[in-house]
BALUMDREN-978367 format. One record per residue (C-alpha): residue in three letters; x, y, z. Coordinates in Angstrom, 2 decimals, decimal comma. Example, Ala and Ser with C-alpha at 12.3 -4.5 7.8 and 13.67 -1.06 7.14 Angstrom:
// BALUMDREN-978367
ALA | 12,30 | -4,50 | 7,80 .
SER | 13,67 | -1,06 | 7,14 .
This chain:
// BALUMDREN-978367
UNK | -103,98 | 106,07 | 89,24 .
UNK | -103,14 | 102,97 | 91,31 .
UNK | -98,98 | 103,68 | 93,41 .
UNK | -96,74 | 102,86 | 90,84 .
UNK | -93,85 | 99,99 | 91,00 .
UNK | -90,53 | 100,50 | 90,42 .
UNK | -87,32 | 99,35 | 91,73 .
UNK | -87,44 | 98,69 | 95,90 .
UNK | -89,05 | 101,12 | 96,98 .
UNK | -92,55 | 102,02 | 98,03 .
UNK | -93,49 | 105,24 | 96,75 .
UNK | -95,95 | 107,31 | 98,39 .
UNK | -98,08 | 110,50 | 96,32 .
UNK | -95,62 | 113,66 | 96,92 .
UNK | -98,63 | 115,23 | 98,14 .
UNK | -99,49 | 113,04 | 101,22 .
UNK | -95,29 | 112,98 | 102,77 .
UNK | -94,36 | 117,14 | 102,11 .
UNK | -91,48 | 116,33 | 104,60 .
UNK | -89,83 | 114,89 | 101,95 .
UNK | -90,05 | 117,65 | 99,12 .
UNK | -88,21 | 120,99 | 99,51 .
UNK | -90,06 | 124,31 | 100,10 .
UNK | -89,80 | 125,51 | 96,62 .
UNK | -91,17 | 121,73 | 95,34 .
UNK | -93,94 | 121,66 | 97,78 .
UNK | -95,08 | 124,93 | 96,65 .
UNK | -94,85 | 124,19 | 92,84 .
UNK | -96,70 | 120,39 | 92,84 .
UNK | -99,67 | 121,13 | 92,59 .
UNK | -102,31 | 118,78 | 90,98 .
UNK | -98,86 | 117,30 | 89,46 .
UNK | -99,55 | 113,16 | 89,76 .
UNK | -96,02 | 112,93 | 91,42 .
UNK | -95,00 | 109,88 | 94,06 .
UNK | -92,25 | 110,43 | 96,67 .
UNK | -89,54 | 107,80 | 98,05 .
UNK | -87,48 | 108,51 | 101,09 .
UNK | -83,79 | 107,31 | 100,62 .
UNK | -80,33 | 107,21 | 102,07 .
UNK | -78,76 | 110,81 | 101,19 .
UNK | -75,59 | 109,48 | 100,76 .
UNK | -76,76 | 106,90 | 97,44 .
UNK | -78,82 | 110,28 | 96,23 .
UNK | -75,98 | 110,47 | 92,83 .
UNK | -77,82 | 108,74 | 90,39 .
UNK | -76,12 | 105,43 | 89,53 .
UNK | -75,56 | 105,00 | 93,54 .
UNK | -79,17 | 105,52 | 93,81 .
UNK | -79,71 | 103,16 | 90,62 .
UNK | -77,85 | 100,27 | 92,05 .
UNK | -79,02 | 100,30 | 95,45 .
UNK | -82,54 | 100,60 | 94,86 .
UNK | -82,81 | 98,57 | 91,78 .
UNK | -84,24 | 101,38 | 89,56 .
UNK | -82,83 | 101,17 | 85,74 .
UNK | -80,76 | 104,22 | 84,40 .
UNK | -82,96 | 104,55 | 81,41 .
UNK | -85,35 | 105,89 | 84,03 .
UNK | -83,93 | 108,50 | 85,66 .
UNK | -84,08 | 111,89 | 84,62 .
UNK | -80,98 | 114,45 | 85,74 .
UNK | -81,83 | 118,20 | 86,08 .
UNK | -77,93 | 120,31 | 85,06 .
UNK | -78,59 | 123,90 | 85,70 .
UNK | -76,70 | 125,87 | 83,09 .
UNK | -75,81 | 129,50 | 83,18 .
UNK | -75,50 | 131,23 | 79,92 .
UNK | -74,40 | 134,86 | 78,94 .
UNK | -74,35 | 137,12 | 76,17 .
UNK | -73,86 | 140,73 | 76,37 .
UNK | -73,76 | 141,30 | 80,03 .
UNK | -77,32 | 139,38 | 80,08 .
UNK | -77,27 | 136,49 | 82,55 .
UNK | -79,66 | 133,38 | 81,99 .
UNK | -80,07 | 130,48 | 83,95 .
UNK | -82,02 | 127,14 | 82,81 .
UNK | -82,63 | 123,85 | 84,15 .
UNK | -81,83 | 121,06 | 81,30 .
UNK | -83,96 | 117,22 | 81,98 .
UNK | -81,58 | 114,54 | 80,00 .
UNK | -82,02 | 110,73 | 81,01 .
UNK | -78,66 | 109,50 | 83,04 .
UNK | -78,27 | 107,34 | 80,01 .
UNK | -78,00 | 110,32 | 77,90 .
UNK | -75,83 | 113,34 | 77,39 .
UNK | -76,42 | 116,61 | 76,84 .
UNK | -75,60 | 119,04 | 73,92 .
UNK | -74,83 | 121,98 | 76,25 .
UNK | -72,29 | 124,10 | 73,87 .
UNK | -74,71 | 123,39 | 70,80 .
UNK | -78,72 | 122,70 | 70,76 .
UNK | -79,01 | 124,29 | 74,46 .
UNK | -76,40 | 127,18 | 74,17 .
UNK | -78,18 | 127,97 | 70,88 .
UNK | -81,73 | 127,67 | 72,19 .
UNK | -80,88 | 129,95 | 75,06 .
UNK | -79,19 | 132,01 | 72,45 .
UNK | -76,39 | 132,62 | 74,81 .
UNK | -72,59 | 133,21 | 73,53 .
UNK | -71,41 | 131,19 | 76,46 .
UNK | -72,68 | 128,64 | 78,42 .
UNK | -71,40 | 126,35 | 81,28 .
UNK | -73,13 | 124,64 | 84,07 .
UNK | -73,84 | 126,35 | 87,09 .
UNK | -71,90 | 126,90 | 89,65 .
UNK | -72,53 | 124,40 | 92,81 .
UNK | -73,17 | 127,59 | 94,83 .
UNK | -75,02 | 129,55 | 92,69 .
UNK | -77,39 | 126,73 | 92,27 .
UNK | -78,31 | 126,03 | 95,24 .
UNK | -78,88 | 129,62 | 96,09 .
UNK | -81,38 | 130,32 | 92,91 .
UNK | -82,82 | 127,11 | 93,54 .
UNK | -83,63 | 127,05 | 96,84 .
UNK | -82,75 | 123,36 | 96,64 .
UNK | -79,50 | 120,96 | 98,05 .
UNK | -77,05 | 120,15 | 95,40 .
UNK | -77,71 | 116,97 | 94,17 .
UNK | -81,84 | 116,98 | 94,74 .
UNK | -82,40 | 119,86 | 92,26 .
UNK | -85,64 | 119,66 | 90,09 .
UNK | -87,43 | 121,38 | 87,62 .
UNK | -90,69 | 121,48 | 90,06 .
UNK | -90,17 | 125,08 | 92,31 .
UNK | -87,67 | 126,49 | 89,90 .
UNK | -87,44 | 130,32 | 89,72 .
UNK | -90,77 | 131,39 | 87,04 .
UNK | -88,38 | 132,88 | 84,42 .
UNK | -86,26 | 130,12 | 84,18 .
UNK | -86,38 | 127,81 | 81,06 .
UNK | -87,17 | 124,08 | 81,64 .
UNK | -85,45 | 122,44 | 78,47 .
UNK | -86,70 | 118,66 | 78,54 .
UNK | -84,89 | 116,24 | 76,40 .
UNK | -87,33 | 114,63 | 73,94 .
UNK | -86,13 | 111,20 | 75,49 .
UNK | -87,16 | 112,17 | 78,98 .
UNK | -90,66 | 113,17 | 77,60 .
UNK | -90,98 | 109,98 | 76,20 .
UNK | -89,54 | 107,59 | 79,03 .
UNK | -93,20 | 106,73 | 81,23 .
UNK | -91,80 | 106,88 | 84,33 .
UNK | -89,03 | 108,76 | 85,61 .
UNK | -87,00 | 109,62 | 88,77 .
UNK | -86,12 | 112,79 | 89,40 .
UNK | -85,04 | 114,87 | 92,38 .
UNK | -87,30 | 116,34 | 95,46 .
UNK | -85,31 | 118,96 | 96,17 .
UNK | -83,67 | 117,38 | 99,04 .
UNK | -80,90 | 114,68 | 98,73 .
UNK | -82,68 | 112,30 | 100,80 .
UNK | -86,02 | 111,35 | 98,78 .
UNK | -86,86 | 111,00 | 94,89 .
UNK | -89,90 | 112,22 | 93,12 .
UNK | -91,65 | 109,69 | 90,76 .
UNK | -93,73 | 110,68 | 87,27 .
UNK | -94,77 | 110,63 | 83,67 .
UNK | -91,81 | 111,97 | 82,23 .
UNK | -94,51 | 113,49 | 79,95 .
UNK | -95,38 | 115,46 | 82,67 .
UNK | -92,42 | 117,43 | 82,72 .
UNK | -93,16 | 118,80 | 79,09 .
UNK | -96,18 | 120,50 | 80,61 .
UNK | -94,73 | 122,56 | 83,38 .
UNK | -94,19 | 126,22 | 83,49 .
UNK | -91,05 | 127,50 | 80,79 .
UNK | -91,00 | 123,80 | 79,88 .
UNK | -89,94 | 123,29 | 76,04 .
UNK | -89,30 | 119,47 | 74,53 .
UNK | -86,27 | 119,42 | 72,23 .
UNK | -83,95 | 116,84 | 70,92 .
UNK | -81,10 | 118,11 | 73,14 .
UNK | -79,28 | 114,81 | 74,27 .
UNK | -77,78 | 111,63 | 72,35 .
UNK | -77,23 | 108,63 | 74,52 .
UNK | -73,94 | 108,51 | 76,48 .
């Protein structure tokens, strides 16, 4: 597969620039066709990173980390939705998870399960019992931005790809914002 195009940037395979993937990504790639992007930390918030760099909305893919419980059970999950979508946390996820309650994840306690920065989190390197609940929409995209790990780079792929990671499941789990 020839480096794919998109927005200004000049992506790089993931596998060739590790500097710019966080331990717990690096570890999890793989064989995964994945590109990497270095970028300016402070524009790593989606539609900061969307404007500057020129990438549309439609694709980038957010990963929320939710934290459900139900009878003194704890579960955590990562949740892929499109930045032009929204997800249906207290419904098709809570219920899925088949949690009682269900919020997203506190800053702190995500970057400590993680292993990740706030605001780079990504479904690559997550903890192995974790669900990966991909938004049909994501699946479907082509290509999609994600995070590294890190604030200061971006991970490009087949949002297709996402579908076949570890814990992954594909549901219709977001309606457009």
């Amino acid at each position: 597969m020839s480096t794919p195009v998109l927005g200004k940037l000049t992506w790089q395979p993931a596998l060739e620039v590790p500097e710019l993937l966080a331990e717990p990504v690096r570890a999890a790639l793989g064989d995964l066709p994945a590109y990497a992007v270095a970028i300016d930390p402070g524009l790593a918030d989606t539609a900061a990173f969307c404007a500057e760099y020129d990438v549309p909305m439609a694709a980038s893919a957010n990963c929320v980390i939710v934290h459900g419980k139900r009878a003194g059970e704890s579960t955590y999950a990562a949740v892929m939705v499109l930045a032009t979508h929204r997800a249906d946390v207290n419904g098709v996820i809570r219920k899925h998870l088949g949690v009682r309650k269900i919020s997203f994840a506190a800053q702190d306690d995500a970057v400590e399960s993680t292993g990740m920065e706030y605001g780079g989190i990504t479904p690559i390197g997550l903890p192995a019992a974790w669900p990966i609940l991909v938004d049909q929409a994501v699946a479907d995209a082509g290509l999609v931005v994600i995070g590294s790990g890190i604030r200061a780079s971006k991970i490009l792929l087949d949002g297709a790809e996402l579908a076949k990671l570890p814990n992954a499941t594909v549901l219709e789990l977001a309606s457009p914002a």
